[in-house]
N, CA, C and O atoms as a Maestro MAE file, in Angstrom:
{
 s_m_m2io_version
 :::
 2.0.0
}

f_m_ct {
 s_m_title
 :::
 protein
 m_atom[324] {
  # First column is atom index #
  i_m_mmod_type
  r_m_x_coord
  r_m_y_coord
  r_m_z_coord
  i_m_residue_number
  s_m_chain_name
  s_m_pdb_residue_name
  s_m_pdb_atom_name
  i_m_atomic_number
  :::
  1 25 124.569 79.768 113.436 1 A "UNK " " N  " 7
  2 3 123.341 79.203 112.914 1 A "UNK " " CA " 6
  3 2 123.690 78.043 112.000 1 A "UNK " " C  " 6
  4 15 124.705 77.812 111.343 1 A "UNK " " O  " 8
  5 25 122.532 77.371 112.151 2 A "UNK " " N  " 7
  6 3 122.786 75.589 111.088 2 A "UNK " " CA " 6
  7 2 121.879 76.121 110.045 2 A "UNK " " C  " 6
  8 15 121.025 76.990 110.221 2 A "UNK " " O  " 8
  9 25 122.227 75.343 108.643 3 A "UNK " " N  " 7
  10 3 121.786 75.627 107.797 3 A "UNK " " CA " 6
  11 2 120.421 74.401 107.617 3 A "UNK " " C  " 6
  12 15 120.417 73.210 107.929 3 A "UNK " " O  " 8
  13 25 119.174 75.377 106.901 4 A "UNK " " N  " 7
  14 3 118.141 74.228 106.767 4 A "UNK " " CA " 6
  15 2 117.955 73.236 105.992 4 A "UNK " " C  " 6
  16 15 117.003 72.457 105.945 4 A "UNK " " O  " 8
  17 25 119.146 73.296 105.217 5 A "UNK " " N  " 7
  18 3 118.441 71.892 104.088 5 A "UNK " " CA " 6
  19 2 119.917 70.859 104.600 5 A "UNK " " C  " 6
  20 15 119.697 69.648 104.563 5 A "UNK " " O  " 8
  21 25 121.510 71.339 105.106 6 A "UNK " " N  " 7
  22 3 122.406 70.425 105.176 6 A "UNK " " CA " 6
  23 2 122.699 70.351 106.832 6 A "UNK " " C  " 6
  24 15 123.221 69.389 107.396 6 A "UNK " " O  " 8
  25 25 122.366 71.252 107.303 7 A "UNK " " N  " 7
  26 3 122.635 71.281 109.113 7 A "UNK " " CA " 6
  27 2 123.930 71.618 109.356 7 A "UNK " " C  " 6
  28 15 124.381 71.546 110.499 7 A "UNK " " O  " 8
  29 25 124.883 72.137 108.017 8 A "UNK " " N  " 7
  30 3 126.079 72.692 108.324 8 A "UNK " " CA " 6
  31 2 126.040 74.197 108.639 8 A "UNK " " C  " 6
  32 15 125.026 74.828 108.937 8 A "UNK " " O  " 8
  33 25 127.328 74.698 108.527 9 A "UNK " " N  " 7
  34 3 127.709 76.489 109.585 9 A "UNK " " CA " 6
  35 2 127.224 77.600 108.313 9 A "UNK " " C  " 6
  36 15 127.721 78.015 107.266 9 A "UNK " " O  " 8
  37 25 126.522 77.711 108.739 10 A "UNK " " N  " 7
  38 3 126.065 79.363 108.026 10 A "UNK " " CA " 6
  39 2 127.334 80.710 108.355 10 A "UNK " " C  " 6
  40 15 127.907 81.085 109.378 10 A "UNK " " O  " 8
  41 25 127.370 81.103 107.039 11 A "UNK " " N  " 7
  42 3 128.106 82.513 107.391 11 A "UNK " " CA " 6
  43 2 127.598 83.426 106.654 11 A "UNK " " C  " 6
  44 15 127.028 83.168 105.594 11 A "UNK " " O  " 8
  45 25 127.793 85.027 107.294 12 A "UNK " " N  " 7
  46 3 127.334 85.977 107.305 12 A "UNK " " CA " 6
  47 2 127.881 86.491 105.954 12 A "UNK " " C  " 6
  48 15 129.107 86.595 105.899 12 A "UNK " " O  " 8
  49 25 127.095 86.866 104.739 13 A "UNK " " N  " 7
  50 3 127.543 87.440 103.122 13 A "UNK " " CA " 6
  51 2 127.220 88.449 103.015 13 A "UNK " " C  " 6
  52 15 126.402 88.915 103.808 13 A "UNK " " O  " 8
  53 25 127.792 89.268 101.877 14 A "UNK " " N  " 7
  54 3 126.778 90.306 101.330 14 A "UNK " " CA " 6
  55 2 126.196 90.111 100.072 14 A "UNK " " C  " 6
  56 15 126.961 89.702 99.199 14 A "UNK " " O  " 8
  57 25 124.731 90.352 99.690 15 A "UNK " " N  " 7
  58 3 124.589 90.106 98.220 15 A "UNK " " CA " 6
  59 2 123.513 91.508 97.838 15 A "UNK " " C  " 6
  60 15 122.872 92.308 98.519 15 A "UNK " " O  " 8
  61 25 123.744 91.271 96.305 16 A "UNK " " N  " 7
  62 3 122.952 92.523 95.796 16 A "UNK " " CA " 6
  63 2 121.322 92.404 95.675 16 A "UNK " " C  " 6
  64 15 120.573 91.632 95.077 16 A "UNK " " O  " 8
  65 25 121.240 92.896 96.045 17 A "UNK " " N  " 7
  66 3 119.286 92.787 95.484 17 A "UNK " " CA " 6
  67 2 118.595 94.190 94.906 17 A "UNK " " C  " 6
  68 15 118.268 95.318 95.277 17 A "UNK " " O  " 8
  69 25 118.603 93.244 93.624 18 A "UNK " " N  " 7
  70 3 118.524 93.501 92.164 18 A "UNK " " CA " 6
  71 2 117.068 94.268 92.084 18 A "UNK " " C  " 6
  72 15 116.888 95.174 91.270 18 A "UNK " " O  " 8
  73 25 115.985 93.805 93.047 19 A "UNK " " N  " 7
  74 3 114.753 94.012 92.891 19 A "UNK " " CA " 6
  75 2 113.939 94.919 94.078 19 A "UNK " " C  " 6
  76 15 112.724 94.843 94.260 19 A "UNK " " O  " 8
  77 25 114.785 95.718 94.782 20 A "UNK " " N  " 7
  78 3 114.436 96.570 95.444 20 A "UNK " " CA " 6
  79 2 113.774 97.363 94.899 20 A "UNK " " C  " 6
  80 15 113.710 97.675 93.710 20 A "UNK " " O  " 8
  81 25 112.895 97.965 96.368 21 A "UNK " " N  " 7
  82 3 112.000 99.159 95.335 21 A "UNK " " CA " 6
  83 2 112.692 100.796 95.725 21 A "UNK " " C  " 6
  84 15 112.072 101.835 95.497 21 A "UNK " " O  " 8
  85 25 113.790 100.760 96.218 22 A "UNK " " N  " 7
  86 3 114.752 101.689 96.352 22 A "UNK " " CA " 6
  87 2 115.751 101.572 95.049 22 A "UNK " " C  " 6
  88 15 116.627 102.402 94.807 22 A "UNK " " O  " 8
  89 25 115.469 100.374 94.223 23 A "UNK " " N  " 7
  90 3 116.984 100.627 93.752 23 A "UNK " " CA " 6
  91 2 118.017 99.485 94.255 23 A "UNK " " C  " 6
  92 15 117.993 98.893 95.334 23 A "UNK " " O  " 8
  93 25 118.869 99.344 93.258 24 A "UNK " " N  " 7
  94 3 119.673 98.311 94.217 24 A "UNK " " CA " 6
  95 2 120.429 98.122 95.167 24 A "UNK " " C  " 6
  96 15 121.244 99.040 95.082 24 A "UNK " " O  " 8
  97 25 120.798 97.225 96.427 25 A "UNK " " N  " 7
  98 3 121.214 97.271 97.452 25 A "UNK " " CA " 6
  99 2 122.131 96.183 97.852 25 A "UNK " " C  " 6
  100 15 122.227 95.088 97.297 25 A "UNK " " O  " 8
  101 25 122.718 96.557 98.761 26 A "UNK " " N  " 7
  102 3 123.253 95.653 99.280 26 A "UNK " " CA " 6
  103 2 122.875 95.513 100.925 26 A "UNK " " C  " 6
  104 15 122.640 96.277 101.861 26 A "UNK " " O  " 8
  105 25 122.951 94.248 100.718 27 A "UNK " " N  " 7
  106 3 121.926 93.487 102.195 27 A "UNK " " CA " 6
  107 2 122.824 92.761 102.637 27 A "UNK " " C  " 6
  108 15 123.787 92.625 101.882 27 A "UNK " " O  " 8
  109 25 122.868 92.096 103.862 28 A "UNK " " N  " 7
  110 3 123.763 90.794 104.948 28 A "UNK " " CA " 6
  111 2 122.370 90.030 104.528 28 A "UNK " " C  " 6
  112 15 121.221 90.400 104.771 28 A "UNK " " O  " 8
  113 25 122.865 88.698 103.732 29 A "UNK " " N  " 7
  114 3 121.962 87.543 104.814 29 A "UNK " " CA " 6
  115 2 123.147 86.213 105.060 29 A "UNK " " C  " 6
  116 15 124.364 86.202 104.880 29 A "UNK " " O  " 8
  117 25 122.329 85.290 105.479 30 A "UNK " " N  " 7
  118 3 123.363 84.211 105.843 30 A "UNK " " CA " 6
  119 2 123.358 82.813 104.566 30 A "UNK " " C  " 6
  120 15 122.311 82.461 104.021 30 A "UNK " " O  " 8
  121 25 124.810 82.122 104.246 31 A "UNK " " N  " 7
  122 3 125.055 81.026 103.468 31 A "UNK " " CA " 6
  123 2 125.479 80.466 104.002 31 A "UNK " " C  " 6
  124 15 126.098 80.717 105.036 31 A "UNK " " O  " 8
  125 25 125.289 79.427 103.454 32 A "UNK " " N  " 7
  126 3 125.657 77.976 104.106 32 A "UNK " " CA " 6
  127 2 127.375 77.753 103.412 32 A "UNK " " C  " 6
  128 15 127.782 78.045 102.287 32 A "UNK " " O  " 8
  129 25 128.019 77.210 104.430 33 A "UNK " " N  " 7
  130 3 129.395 76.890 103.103 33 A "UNK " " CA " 6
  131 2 129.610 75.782 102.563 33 A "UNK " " C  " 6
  132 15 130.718 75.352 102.240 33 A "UNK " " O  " 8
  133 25 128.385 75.148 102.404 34 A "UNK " " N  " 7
  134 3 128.217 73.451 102.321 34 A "UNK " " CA " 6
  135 2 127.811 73.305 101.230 34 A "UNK " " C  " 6
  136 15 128.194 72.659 100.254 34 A "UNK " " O  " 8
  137 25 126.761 74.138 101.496 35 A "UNK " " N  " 7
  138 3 125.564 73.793 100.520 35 A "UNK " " CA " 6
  139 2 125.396 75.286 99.618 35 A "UNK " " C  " 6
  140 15 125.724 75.437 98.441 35 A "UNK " " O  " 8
  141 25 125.136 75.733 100.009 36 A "UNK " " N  " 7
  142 3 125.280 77.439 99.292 36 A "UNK " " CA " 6
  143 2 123.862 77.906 99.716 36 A "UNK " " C  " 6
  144 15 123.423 78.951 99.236 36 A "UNK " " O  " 8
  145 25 123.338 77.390 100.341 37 A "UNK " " N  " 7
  146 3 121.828 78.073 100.624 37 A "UNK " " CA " 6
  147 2 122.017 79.271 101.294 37 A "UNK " " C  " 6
  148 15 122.798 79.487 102.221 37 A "UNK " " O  " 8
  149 25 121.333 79.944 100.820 38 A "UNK " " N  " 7
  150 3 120.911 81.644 101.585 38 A "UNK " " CA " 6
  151 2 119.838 81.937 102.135 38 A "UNK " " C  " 6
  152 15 118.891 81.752 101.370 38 A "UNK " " O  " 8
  153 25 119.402 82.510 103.641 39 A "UNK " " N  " 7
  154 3 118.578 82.469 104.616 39 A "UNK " " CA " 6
  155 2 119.023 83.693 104.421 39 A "UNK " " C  " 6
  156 15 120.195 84.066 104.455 39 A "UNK " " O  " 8
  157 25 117.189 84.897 104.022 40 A "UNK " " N  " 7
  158 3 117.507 86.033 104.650 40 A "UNK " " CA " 6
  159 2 116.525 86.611 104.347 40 A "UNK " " C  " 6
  160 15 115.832 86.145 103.443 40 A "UNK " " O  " 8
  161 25 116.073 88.054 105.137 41 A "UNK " " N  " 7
  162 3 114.597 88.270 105.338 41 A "UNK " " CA " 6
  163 2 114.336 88.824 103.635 41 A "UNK " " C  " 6
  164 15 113.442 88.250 103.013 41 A "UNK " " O  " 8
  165 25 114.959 89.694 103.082 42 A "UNK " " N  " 7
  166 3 114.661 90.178 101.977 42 A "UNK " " CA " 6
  167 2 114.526 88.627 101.104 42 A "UNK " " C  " 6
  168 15 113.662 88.625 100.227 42 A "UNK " " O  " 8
  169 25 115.255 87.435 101.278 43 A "UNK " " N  " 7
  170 3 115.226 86.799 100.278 43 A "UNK " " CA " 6
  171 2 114.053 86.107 100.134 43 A "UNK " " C  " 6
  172 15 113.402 85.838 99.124 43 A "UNK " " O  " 8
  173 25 113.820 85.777 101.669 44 A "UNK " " N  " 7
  174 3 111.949 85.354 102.318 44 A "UNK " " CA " 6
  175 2 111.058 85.534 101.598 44 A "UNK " " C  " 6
  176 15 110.389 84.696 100.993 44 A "UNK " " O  " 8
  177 25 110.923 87.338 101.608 45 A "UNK " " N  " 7
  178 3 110.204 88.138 101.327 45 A "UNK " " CA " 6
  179 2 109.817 87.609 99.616 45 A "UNK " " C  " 6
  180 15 108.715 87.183 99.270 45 A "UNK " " O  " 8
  181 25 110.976 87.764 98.747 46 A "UNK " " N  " 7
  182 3 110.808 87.414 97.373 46 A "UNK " " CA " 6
  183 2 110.397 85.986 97.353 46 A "UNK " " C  " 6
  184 15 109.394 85.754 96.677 46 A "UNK " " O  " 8
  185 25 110.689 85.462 97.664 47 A "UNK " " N  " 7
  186 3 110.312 83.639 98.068 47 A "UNK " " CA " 6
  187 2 108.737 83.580 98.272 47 A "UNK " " C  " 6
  188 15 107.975 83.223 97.374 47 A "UNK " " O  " 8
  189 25 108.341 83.950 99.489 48 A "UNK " " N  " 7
  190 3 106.798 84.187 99.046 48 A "UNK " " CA " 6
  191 2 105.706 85.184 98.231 48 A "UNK " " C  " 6
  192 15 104.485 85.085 98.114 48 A "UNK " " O  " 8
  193 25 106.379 85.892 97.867 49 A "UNK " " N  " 7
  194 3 106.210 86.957 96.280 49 A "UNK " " CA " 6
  195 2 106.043 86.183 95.789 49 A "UNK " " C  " 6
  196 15 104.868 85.920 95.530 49 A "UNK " " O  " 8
  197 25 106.958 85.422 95.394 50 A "UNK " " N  " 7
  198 3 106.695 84.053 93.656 50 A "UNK " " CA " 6
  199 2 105.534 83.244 94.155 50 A "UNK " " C  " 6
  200 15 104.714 82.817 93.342 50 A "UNK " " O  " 8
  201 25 105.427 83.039 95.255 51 A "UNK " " N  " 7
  202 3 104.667 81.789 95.518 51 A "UNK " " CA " 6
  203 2 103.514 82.148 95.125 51 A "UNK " " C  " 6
  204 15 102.845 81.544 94.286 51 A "UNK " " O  " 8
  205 25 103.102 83.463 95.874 52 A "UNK " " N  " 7
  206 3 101.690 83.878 95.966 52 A "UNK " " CA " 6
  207 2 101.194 84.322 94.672 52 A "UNK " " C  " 6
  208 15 100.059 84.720 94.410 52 A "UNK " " O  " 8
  209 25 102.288 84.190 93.826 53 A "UNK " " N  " 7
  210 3 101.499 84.731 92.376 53 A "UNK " " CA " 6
  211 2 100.623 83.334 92.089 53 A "UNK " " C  " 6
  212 15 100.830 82.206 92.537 53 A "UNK " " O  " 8
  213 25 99.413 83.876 91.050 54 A "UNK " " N  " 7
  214 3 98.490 82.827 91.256 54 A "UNK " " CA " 6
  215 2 98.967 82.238 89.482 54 A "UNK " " C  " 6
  216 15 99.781 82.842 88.785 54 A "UNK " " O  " 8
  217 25 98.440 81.321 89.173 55 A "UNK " " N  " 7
  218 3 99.471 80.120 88.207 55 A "UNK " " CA " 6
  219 2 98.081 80.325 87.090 55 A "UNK " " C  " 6
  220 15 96.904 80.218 87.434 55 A "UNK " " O  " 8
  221 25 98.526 80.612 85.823 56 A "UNK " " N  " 7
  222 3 97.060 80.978 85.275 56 A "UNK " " CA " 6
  223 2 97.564 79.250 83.863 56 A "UNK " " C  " 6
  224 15 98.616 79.271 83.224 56 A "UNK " " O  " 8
  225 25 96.860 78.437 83.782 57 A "UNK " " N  " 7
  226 3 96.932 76.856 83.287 57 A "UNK " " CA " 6
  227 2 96.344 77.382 82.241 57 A "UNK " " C  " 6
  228 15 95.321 78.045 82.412 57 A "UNK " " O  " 8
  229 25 96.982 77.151 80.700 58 A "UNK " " N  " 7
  230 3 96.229 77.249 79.932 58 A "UNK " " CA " 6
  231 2 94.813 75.984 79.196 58 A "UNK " " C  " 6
  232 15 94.846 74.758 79.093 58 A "UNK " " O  " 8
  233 25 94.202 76.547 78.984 59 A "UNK " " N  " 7
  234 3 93.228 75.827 78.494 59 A "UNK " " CA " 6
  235 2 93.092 75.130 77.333 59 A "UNK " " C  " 6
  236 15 93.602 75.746 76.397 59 A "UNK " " O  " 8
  237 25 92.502 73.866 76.954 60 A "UNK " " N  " 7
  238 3 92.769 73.977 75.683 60 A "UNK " " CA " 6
  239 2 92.221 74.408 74.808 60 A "UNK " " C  " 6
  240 15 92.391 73.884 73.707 60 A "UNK " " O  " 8
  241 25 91.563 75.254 74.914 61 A "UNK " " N  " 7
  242 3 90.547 75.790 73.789 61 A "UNK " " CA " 6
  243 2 90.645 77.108 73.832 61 A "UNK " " C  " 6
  244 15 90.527 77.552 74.974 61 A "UNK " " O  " 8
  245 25 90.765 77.654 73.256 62 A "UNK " " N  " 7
  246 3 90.794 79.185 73.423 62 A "UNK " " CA " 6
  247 2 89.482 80.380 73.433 62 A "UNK " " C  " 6
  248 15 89.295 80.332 72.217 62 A "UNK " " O  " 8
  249 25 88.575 81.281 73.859 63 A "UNK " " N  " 7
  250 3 87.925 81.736 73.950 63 A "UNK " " CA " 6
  251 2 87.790 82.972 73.667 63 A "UNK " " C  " 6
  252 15 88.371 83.942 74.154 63 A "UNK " " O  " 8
  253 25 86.927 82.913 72.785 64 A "UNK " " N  " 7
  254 3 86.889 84.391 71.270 64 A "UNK " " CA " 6
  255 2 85.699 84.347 71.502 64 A "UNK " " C  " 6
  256 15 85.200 84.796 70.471 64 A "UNK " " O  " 8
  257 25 84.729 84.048 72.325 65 A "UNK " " N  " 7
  258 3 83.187 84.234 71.833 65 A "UNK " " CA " 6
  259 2 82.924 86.100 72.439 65 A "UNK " " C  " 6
  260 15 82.187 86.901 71.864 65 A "UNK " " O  " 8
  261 25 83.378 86.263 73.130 66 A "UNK " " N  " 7
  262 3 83.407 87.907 73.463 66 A "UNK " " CA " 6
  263 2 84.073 88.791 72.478 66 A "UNK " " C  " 6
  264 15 83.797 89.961 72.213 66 A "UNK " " O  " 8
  265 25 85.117 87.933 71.918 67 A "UNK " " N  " 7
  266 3 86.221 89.164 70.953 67 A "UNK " " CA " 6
  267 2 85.433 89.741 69.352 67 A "UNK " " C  " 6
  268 15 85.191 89.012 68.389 67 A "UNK " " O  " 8
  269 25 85.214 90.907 69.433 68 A "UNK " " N  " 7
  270 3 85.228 91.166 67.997 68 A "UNK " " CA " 6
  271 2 86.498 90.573 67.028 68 A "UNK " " C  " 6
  272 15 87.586 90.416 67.583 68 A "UNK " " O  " 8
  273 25 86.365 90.238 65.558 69 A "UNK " " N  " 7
  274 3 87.210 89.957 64.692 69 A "UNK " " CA " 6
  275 2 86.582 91.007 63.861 69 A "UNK " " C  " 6
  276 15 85.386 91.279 63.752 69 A "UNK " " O  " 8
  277 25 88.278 91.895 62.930 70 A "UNK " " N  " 7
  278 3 87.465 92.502 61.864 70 A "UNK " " CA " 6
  279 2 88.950 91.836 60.951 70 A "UNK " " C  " 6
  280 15 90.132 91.703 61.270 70 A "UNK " " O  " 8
  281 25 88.339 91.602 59.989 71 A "UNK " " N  " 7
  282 3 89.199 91.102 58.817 71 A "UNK " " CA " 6
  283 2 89.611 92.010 57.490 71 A "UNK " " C  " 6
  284 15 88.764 92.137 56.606 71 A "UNK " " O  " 8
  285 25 90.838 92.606 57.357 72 A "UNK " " N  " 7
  286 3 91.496 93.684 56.707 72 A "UNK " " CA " 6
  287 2 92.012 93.029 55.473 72 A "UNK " " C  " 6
  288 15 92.151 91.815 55.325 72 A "UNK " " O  " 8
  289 25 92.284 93.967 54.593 73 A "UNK " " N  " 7
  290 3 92.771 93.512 53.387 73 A "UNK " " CA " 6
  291 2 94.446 92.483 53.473 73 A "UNK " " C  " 6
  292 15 95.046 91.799 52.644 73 A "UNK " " O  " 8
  293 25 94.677 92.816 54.779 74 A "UNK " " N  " 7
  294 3 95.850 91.814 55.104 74 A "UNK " " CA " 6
  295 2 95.415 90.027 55.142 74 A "UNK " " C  " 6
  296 15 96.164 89.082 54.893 74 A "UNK " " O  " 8
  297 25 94.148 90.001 55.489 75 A "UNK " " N  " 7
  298 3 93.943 89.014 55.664 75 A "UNK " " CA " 6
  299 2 93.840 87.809 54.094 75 A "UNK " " C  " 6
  300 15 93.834 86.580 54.167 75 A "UNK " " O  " 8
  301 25 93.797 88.342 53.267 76 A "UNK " " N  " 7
  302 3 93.602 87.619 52.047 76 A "UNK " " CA " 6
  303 2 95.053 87.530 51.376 76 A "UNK " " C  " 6
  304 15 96.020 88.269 51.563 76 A "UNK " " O  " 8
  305 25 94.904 86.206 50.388 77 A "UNK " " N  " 7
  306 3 96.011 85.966 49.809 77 A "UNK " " CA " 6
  307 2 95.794 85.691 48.656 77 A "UNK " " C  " 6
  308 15 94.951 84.941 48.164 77 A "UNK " " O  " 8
  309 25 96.943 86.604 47.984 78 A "UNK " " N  " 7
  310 3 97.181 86.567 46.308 78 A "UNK " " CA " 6
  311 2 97.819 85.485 46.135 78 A "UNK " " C  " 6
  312 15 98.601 85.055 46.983 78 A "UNK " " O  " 8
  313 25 97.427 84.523 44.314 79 A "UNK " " N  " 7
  314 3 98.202 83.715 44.141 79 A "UNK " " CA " 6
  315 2 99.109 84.865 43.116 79 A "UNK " " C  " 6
  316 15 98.580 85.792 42.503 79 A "UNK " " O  " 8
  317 25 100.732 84.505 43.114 80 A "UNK " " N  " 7
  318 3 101.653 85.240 41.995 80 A "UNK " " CA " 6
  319 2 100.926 84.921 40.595 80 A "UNK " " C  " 6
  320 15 100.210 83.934 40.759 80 A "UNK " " O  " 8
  321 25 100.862 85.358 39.403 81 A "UNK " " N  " 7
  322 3 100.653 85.309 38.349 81 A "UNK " " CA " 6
  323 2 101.878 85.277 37.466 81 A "UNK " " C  " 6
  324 15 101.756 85.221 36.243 81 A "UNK " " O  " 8
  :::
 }
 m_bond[323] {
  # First column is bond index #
  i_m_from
  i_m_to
  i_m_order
  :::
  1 1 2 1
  2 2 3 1
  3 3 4 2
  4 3 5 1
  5 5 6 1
  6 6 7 1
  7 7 8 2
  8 7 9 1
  9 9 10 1
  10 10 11 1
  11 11 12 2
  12 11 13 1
  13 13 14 1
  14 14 15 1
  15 15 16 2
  16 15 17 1
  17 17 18 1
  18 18 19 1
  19 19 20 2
  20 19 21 1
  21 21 22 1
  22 22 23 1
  23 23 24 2
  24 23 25 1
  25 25 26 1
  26 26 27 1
  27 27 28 2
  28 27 29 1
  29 29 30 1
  30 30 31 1
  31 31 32 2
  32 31 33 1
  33 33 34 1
  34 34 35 1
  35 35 36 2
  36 35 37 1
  37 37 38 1
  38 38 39 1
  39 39 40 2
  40 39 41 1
  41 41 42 1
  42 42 43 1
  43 43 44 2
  44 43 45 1
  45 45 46 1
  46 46 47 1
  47 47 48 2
  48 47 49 1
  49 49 50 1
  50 50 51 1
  51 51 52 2
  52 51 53 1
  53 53 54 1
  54 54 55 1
  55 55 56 2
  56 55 57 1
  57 57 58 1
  58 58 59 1
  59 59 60 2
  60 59 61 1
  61 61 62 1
  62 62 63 1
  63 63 64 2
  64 63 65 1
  65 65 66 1
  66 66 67 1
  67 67 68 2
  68 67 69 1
  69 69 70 1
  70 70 71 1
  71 71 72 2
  72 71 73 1
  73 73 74 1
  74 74 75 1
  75 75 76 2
  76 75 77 1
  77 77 78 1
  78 78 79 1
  79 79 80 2
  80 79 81 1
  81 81 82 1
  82 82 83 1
  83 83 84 2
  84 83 85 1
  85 85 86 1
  86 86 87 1
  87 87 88 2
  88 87 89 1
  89 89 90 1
  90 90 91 1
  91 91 92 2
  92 91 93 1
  93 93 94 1
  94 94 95 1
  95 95 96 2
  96 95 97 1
  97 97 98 1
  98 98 99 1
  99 99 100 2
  100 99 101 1
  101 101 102 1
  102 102 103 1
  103 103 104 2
  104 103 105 1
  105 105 106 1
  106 106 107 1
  107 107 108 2
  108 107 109 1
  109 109 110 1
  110 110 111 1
  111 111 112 2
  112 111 113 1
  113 113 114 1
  114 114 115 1
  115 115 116 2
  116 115 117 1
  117 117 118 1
  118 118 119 1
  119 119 120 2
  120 119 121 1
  121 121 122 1
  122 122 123 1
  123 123 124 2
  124 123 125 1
  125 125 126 1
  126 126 127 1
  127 127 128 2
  128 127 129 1
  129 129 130 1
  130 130 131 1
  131 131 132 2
  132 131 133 1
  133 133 134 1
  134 134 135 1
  135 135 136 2
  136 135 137 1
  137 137 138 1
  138 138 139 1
  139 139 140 2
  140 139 141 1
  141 141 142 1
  142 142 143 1
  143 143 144 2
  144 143 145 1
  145 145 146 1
  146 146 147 1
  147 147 148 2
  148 147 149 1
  149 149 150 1
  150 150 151 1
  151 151 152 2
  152 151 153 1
  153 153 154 1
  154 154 155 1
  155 155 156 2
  156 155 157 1
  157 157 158 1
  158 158 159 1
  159 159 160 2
  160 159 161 1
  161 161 162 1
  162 162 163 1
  163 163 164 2
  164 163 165 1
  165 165 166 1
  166 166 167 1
  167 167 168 2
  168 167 169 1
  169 169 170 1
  170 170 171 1
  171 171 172 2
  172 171 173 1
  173 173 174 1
  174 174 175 1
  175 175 176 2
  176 175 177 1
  177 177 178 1
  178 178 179 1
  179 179 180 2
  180 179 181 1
  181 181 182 1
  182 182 183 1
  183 183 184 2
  184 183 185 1
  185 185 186 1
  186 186 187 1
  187 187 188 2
  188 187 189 1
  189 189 190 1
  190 190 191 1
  191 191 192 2
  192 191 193 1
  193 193 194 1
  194 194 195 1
  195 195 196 2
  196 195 197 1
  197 197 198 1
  198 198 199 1
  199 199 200 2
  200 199 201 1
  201 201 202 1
  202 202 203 1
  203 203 204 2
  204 203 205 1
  205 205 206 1
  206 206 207 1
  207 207 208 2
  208 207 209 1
  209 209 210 1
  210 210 211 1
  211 211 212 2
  212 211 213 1
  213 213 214 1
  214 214 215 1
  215 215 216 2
  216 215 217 1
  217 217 218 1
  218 218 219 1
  219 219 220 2
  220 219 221 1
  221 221 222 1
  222 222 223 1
  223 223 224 2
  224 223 225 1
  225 225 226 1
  226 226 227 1
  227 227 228 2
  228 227 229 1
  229 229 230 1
  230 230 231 1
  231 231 232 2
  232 231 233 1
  233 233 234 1
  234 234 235 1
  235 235 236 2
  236 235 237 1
  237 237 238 1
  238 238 239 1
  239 239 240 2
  240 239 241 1
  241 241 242 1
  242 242 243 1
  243 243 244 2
  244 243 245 1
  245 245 246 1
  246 246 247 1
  247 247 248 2
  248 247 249 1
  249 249 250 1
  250 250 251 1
  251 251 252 2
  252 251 253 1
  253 253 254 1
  254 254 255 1
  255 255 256 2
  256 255 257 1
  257 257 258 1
  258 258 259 1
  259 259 260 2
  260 259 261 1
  261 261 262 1
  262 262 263 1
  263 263 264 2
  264 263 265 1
  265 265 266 1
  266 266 267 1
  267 267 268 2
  268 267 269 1
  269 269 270 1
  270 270 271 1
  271 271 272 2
  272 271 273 1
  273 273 274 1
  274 274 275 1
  275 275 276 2
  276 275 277 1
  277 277 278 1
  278 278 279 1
  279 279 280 2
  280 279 281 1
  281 281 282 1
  282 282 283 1
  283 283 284 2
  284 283 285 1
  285 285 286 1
  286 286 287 1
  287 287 288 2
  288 287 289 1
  289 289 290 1
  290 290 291 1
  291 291 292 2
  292 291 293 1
  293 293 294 1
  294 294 295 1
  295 295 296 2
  296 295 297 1
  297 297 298 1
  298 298 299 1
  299 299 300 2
  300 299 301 1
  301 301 302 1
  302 302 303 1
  303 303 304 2
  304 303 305 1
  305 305 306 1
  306 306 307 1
  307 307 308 2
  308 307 309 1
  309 309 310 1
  310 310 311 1
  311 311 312 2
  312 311 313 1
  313 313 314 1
  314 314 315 1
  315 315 316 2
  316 315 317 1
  317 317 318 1
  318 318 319 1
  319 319 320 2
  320 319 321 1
  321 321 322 1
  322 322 323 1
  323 323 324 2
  :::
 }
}
């Protein structure tokens, strides 16, 4: 197999995957010896995991009109005397 980002020789590795839901493992996928890229179904799999998480942009304003505030004796400040 050619590799997808350099078009050089892929070879067959072993690597750990850290994020199994067994626990950790060891899997075959394929690297490139060029480039170091790794092609492999478990790695796929995590590859579109990240993607599909949805991207939450913060805003600039922040939104408290729902939140109760209760204000505790922590909230005040002594001057030293």
């Amino acid at each position: 197999m050619t590799c997808l980002r350099c078009r050089r020789l892929m070879i067959e590795d072993q690597f750990l995957d850290l994020e199994s839901p067994y626990g950790r493992m060891w899997v075959s996928s394929l690297r490139c010896v060029n480039c170091g890229h790794v092609h492999g179904s478990v790695i796929e799999q995590h590859r579109l995991a990240q993607q599909e998480k949805p991207l939450a942009l913060p805003s600039s304003e922040p939104d408290y009109q729902d939140d109760e505030v209760h204000l505790g004796a922590e909230s005040f400040i002594r001057r030293a005397t």
